[in-house]
C-alpha positions in Angstrom: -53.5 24.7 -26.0 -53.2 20.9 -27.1 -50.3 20.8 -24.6 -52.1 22.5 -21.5 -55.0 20.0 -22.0 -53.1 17.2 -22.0 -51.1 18.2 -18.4 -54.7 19.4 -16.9 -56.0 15.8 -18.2 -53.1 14.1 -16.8 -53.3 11.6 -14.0 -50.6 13.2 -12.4 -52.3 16.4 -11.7 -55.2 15.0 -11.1 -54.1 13.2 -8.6 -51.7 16.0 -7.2 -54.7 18.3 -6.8 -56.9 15.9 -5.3 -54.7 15.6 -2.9 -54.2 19.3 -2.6 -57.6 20.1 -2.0 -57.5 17.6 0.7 -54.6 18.5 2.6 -53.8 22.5 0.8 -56.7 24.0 3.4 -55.2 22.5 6.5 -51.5 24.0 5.4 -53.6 27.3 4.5 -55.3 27.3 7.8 -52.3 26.9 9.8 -50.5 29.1 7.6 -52.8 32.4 8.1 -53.1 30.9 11.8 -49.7 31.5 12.5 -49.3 34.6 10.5 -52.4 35.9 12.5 -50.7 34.8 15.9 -47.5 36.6 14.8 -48.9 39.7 13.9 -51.2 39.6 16.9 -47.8 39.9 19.3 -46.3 41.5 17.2 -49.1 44.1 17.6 -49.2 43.6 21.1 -45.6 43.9 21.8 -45.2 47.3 19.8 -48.6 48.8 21.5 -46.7 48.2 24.8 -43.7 50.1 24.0 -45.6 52.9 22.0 -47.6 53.5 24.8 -44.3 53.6 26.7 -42.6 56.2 24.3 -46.0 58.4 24.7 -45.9 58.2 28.1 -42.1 58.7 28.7 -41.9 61.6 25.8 -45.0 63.2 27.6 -42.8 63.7 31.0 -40.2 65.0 28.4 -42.2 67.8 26.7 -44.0 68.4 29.9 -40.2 68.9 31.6 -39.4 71.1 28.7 -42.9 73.0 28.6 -42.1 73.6 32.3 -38.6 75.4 32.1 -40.0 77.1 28.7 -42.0 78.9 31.3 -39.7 79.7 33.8 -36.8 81.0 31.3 -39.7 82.9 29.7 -41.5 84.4 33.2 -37.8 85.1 34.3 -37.5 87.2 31.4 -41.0 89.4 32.1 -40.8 89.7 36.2 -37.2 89.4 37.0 -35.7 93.2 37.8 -31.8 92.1 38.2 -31.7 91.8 34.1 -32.0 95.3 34.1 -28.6 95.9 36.1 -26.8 92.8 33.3 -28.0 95.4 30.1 -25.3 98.1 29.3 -25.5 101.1 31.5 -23.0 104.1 32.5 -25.1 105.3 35.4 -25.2 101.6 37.0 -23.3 101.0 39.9 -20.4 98.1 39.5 -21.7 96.6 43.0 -25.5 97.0 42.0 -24.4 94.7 38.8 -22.4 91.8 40.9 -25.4 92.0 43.4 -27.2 91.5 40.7 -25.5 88.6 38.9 -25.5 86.8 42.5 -29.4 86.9 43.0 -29.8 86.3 39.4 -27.5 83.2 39.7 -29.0 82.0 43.2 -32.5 82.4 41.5 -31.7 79.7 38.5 -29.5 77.3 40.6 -32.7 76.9 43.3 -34.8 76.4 40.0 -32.7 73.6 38.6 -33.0 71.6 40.9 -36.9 71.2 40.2 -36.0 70.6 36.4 -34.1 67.5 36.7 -34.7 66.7 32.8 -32.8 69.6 32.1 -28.9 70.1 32.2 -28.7 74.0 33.3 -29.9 77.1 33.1 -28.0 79.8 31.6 -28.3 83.8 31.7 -25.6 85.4 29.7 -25.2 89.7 28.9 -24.1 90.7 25.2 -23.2 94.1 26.8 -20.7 92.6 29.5 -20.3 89.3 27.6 -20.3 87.4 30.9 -22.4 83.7 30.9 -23.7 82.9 34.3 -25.1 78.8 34.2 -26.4 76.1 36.8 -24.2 73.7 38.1 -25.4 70.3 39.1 -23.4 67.7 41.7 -24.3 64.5 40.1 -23.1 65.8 36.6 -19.7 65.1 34.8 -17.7 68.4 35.6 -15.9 68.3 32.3 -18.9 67.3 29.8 -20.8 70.4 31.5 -17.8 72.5 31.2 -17.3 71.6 27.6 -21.0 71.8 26.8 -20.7 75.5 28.9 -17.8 76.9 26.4 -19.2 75.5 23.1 -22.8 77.1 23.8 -21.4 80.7 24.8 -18.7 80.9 22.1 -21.7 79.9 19.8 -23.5 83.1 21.8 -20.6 85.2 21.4 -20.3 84.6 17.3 -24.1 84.7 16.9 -26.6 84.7 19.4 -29.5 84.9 17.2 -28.5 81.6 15.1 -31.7 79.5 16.8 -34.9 80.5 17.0 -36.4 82.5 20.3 -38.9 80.6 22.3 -38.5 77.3 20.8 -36.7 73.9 21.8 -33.8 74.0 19.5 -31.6 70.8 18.2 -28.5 72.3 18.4 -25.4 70.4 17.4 -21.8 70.5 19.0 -18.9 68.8 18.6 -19.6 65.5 19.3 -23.3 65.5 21.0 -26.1 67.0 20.0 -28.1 69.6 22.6 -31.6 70.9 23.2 -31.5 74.8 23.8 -34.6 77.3 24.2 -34.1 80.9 25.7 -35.5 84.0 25.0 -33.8 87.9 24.8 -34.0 90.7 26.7 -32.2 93.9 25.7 -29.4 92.1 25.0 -30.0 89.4 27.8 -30.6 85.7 26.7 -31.9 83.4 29.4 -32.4 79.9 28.4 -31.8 76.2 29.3 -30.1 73.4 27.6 -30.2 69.5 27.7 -27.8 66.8 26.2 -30.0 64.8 23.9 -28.2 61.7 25.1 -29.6 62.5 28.5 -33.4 62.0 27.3 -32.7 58.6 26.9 -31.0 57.1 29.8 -34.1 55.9 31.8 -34.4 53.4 28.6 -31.2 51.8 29.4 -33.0 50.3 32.4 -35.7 48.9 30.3 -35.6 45.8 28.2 -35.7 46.1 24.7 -34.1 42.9 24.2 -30.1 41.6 23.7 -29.7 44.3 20.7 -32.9 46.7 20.7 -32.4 49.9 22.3 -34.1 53.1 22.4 -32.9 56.3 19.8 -33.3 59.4 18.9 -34.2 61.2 15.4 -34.1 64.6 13.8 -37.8 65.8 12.4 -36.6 64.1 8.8 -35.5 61.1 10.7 -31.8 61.1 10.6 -30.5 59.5 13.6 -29.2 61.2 16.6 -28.1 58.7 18.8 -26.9 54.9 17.8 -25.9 56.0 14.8 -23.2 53.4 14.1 -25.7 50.6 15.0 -28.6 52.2 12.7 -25.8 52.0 10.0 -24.6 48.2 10.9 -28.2 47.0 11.0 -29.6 48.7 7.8 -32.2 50.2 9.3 -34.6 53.1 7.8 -36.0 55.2 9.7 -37.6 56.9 7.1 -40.5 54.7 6.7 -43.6 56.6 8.4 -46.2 54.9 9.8 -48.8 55.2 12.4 -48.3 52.0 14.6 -44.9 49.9 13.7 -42.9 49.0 11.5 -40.7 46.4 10.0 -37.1 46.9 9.3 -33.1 45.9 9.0 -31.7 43.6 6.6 -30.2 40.7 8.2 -31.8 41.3 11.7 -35.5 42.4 11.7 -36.6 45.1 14.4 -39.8 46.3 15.2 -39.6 50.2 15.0 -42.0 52.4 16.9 -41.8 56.5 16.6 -43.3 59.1 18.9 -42.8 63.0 17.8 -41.8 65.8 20.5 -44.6 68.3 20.7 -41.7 70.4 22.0 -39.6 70.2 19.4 -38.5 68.6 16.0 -37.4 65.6 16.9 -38.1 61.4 17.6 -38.0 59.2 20.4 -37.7 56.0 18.8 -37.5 51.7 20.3 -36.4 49.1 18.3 -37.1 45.5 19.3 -35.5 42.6 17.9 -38.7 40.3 15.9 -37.2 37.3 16.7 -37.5 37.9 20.5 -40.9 39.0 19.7 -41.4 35.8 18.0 -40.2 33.7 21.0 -42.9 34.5 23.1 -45.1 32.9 20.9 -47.3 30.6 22.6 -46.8 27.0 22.7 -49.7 26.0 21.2 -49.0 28.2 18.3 -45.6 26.3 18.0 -47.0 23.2 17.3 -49.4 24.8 15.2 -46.1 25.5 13.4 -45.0 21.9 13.8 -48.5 20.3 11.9 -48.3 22.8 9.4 -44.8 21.8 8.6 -45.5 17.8 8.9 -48.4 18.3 6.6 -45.8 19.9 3.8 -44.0 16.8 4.4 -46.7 14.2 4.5 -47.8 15.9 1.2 -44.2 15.8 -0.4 -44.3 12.5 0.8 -47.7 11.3 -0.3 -46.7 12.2 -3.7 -43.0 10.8 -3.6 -44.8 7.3 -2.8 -47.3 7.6 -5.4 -45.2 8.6 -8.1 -42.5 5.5 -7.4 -45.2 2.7 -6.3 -48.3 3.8 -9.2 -47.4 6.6 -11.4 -44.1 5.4 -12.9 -45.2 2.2 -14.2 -48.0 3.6 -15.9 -45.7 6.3 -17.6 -43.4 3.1 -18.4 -46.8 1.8 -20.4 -47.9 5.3 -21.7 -44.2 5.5 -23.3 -43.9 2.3 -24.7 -47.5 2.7 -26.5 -46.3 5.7 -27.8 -43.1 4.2 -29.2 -45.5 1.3 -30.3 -47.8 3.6 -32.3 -44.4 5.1 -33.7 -44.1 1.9 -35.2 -41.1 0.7 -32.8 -41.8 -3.1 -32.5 -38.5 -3.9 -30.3 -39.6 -1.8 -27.4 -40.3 -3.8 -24.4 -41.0 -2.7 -20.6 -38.4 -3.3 -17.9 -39.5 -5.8 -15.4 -39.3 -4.3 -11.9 -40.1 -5.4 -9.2 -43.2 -3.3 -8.5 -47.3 -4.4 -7.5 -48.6 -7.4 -9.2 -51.2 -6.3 -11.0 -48.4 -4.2 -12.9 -46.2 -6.9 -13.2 -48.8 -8.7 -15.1 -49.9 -5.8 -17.1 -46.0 -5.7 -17.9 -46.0 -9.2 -18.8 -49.0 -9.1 -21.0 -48.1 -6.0 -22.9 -44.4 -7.3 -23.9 -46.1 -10.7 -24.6 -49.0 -8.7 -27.2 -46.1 -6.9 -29.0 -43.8 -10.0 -29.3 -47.1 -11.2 -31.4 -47.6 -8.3 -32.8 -44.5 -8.2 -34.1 -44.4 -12.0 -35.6 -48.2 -11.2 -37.2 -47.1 -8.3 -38.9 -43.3 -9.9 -40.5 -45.7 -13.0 -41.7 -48.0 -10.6 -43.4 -45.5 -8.4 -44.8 -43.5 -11.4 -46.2 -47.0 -12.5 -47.9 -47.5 -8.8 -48.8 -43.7 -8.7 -50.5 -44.2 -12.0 -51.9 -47.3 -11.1 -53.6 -45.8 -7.8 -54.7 -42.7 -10.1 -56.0 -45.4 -12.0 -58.0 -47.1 -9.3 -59.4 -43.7 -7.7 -60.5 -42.9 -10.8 -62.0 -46.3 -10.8 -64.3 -45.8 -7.0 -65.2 -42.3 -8.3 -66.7 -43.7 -11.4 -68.4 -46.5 -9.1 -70.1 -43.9 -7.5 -71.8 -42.4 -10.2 -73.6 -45.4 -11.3 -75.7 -46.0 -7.9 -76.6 -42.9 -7.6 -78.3 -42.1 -11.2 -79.5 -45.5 -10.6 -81.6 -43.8 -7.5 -83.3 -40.7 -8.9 -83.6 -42.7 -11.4 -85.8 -44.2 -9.3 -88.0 -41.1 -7.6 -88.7 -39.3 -11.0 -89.8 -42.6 -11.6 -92.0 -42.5 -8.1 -93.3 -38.7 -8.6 -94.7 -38.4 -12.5 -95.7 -41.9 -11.2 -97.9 -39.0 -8.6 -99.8 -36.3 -11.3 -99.3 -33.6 -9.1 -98.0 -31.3 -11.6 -96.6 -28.5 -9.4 -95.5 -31.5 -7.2 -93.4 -33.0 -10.6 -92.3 -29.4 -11.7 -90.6 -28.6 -8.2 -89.1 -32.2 -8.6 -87.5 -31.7 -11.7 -86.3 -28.6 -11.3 -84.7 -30.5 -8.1 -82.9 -33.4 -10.1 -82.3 -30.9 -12.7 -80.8 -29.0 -10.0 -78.5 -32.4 -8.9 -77.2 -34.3 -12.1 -76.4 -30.9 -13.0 -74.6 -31.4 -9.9 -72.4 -34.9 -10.4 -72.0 -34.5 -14.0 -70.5 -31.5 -12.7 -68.5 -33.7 -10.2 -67.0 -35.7 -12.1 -64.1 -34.0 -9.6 -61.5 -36.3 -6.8 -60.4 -33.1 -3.8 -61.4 -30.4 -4.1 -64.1 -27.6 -2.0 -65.0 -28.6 1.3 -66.5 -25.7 0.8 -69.4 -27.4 -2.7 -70.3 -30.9 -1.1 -70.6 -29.5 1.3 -72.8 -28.0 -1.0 -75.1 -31.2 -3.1 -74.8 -33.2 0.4 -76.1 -30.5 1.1 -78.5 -30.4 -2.7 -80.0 -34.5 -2.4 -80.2 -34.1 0.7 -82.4 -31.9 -0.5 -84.7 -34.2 -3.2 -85.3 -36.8 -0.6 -86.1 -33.8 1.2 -88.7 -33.9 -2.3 -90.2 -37.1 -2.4 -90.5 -37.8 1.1 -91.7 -34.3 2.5 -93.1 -33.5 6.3 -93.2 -37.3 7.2 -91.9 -35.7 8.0 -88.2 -32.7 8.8 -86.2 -32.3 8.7 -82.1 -29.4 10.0 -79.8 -28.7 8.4 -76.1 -27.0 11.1 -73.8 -25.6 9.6 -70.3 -22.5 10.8 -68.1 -20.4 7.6 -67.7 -20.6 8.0 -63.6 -23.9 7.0 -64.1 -23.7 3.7 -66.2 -23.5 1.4 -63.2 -26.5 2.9 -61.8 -29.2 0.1 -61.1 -32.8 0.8 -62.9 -36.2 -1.3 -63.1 -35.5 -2.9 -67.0 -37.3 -2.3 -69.9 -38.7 1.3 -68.3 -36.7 3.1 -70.9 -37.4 0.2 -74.1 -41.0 0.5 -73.5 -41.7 4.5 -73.7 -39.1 4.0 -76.7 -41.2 1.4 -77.9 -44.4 3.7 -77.4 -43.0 7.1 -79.3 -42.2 4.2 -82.1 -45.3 3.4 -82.3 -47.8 6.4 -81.6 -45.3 9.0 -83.2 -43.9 7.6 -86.5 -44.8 7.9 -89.7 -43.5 7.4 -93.1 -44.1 10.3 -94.7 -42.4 12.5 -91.8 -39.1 12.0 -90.3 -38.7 11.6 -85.9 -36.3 12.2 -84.0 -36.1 10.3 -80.5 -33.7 11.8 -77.6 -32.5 10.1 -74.2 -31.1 11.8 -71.8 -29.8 10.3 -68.8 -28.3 13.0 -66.0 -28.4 13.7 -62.2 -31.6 15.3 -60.5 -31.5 18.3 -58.8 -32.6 16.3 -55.3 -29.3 14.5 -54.5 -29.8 11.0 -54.5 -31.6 10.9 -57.4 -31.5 10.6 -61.4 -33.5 11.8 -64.0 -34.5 10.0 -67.1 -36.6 11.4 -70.3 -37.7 10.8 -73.7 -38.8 12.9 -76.1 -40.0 12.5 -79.8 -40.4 14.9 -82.6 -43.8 13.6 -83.3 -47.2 15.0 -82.9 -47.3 14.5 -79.1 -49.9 12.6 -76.6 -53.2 13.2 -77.5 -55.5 15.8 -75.7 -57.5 12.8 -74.2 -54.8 10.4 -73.7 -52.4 13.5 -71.9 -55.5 14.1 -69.6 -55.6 10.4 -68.6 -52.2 10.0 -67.8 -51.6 12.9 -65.9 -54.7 12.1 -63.7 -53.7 8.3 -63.2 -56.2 7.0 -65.1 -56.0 3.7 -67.1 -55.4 3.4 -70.7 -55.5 0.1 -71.2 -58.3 -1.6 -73.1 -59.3 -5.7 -74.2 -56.9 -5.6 -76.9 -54.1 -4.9 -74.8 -53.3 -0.8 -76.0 -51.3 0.7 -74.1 -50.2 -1.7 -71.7 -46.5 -0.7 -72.0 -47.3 2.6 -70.2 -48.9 1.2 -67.6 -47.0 -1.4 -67.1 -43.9 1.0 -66.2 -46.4 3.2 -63.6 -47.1 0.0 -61.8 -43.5 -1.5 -61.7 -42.1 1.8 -60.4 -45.2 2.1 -58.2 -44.4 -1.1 -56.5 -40.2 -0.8 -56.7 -40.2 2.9 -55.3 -43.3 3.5 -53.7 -44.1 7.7 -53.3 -40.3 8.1 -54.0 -40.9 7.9 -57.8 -42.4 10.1 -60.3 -43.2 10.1 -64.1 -44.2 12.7 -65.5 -46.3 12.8 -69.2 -46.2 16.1 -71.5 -46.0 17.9 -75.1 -43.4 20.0 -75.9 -43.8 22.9 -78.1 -41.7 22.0 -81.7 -40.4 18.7 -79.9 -43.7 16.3 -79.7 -44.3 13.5 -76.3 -42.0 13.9 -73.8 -41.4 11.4 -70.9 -40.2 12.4 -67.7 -38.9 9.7 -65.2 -37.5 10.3 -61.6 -36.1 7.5 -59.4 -33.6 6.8 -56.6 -30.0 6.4 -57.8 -27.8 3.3 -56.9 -30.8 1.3 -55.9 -30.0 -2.2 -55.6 
């Protein structure tokens, strides 16, 4: 959500859809303008030619409804039949007599049912087929068309239905054929279905529209190769028009046969629809199209001359609030009051940048400073014990424990005044811790013992000094006792977060106080005006200022083992 609002509150799309509500009615105007005109001729184009199939397939079924009659009234009135059924008692001459009037009678009616190609009477009983013949037709189609329909009559005459326009196919066309049966005499008529549509071969459909024929289920009958080619369905009903083909569009109009089950169908290429647009509507076209580009445009110039500096500035700020103080902004050539917020903003971070190195030098110098007195405060802290242990043993004048002591007193002043440097050697602060404890064994013989455990990898390792003296120092102090014996353990070994090492030290001694353990592990201070405890806080503070959030001490008692220290810091820091 914090994503969307920030691309809806953008000046970008803000500006693109002020712009859009500007110019986006005038494209949808001329959009549903042109769509409108289109559909309009389209409309009017396919209106046309359907009321052209209606009235061309009414002549058609009117053609057919008229020699439906004929074959039918032959059948009721005409007497010469009789003489075609089987009959011993009829006269051979009676039945060619016959056959001539019958023949004369549907050759004077063919010529007034020009739709039709003949009319046919054939006898079951003598198996003879009398038909029209017509001058203008091809002798051999009509001959062809003549054999296949009376062999069809001679396997089964009763394959097609009686009374009804038929699709009947043959070998390679398909026919129309009605008749109707009387005792064992059929009289019908039949039509090539190619016929039907010549008169549309005169009419202009367009370079490739043409005029076609369907089955009731709309298979084609005609142009079937080009329905194929052109991917066009015919399947789709609808009242009025419609739309089909794949790479050439056609506008497809249907009119049924009240006759019989089949189409007459036009196709008419759209995009000679199309080019009878009017002109007007054409440069209708032509603005809506200039607009797209004026808009593309609009928004081309904006972006280069006014939004791209100010996404220049919007990045840099974020790479300034980032903290990236090297970051400047290209100078381009661009408007001037760009080039002078440009100017200004790389001017403001180059004294940004020199502000904030002056006060972090003052900041590190300060922090050096106050390192430096967390150091010092140690010194007089111990010198003051140190001291009282030299009283303590010139007052029982043992001279041999007075020289050992001074030799360790010697070996740890000398590393105390060596040790201006923020970091020293781990292996040098634990001979430092290890030097102050035997000066404590001097001091208190056979009351203690202590153990340092460290893997040599680690000896080089650089440590803030004294961290490990001092909480030493502390256990010395808080936990021991003459009356009970303690036990003090370091242990030096690689943390479980690579990069890091782990220091602790743990007494056998009664442990931090409830109170006190409370204190430290809330961060609280312990010191007071005569200086307690100043050890420990000393350490939180230097590693507080050395490390930052990257260190951790950690304060607890252990059941059986007494105070235990736990310290965590970056390894190899130097």
């Amino acid at each position: 959500m914090g994503k969307m609002k920030l691309v809806f509150n953008s000046l970008l799309f803000k500006l693109f859809l002020s712009v859009f509500l500007i110019i986006g009615p005038l494209i949808v105007v001329h959009i549903v303008n042109n769509y409108y005109a289109v559909e309009v001729i389209r409309s009017q184009v396919a209106q046309s030619n359907k009321n052209m199939l209606n009235i061309y397939m009414d002549q058609i079924d009117r053609s057919l409804e008229g020699v439906g009659n004929y074959i039918f009234q032959t059948t009721q009135n005409n007497t010469d039949l009789y003489f075609l059924q089987y009959n011993e008692t009829i006269d051979p001459n009676d039945y060619e007599e016959a056959k001539i009037r019958l023949f004369n009678s549907i050759t004077n009616q063919s010529y007034f049912y020009t739709a039709i190609d003949s009319i046919f009477i054939y006898s079951d009983a003598y198996k003879d087929f009398l038909f029209t013949q017509k001058s203008g037709d091809n002798y051999f189609e009509r001959y062809k068309a003549r054999d296949e329909i009376y062999q069809s009559f001679e396997k089964n005459p009763e394959q097609l239905r009686e009374g009804k326009w038929n699709i009947w196919k043959g070998a390679k066309n398909y026919y129309l054929l009605q008749y109707y049966k009387v005792d064992g005499v059929y009289v019908g008529a039949w039509v090539n279905m190619d016929k039907l549509i010549t008169p549309f071969k005169y009419i202009d459909f367009g370079e490739t529209g043409r005029a076609l024929l369907a089955t009731s289920d709309l298979k084609p009958i005609t142009n079937k190769k080009f329905i194929e080619k052109e991917k066009i369905d015919l399947s789709i009903k609808k009242e009025k028009y419609i739309i089909t083909g794949k790479d050439n569009r056609f506008v497809l109009m249907k009119k049924k046969s009240s006759q019989s089950d089949f189409y007459l169908a036009a196709l008419i290429p759209e995009r000679e629809i199309l080019e009878k647009l009017p002109f007007l509507q054409r440069i209708s076209s032509v603005i809506t199209f200039l607009a797209v580009l004026f808009l593309l445009y609009f928004i081309f110039i904006m972006r280069k001359v006014f939004l791209q500096p100010i996404n220049r500035i919007v990045a840099a700020m974020k790479k300034l609030r980032q903290g990236d103080l090297d970051i400047r902004l290209p100078i381009h050539r661009n408007s001037t009051e760009f080039e002078v917020m440009n100017g200004t903003f790389n001017h403001m971070i180059s004294e940004i940048k020199d502000l904030k190195i002056n006060v972090y030098e003052e900041k590190l110098n300060l922090q050096r400073a106050e390192l430096k007195h967390l150091q010092l405060q140690i010194n007089p802290h111990f010198f003051l014990n140190s001291l009282n242990i030299i009283y303590n043993l010139a007052t029982v004048k043992d001279f041999a424990v007075i020289q050992e002591m001074a030799k360790c007193l010697a070996n740890y002043f000398r590393f105390m005044f060596r040790s201006n440097s923020y970091f020293v050697s781990l292996e040098d602060e634990l001979k430092h811790t290890e030097n102050y404890l035997k000066i404590q064994q001097l001091r208190f013989p056979d009351t203690f013992k202590y153990s340092v455990e460290s893997p040599p990898e680690l000896l080089e390792c650089k440590i803030p000094p004294l961290i490990i003296q001092t909480m030493v120092e502390n256990s010395i102090k808080h936990a021991f006792n003459l009356d009970d014996p303690l036990d003090i353990l370091i242990v030096v070994k690689k943390n479980e977060d690579p990069g890091f090492i782990s220091i602790k030290i743990q007494d056998t001694g009664d442990g931090f106080p409830d109170d006190v353990l409370r204190s430290l592990k809330e961060d609280e201070s312990l010191t007071n005006a005569e200086g307690e405890r100043i050890g420990i806080w000393n350490v939180k503070q230097r590693l507080s200022l050395l490390y930052g959030e990257k260190s951790n001490i950690q304060f607890s008692n252990e059941p059986g083992k007494g105070a235990t220290v736990r310290i965590r810091i970056p390894n190899n820091i130097i």
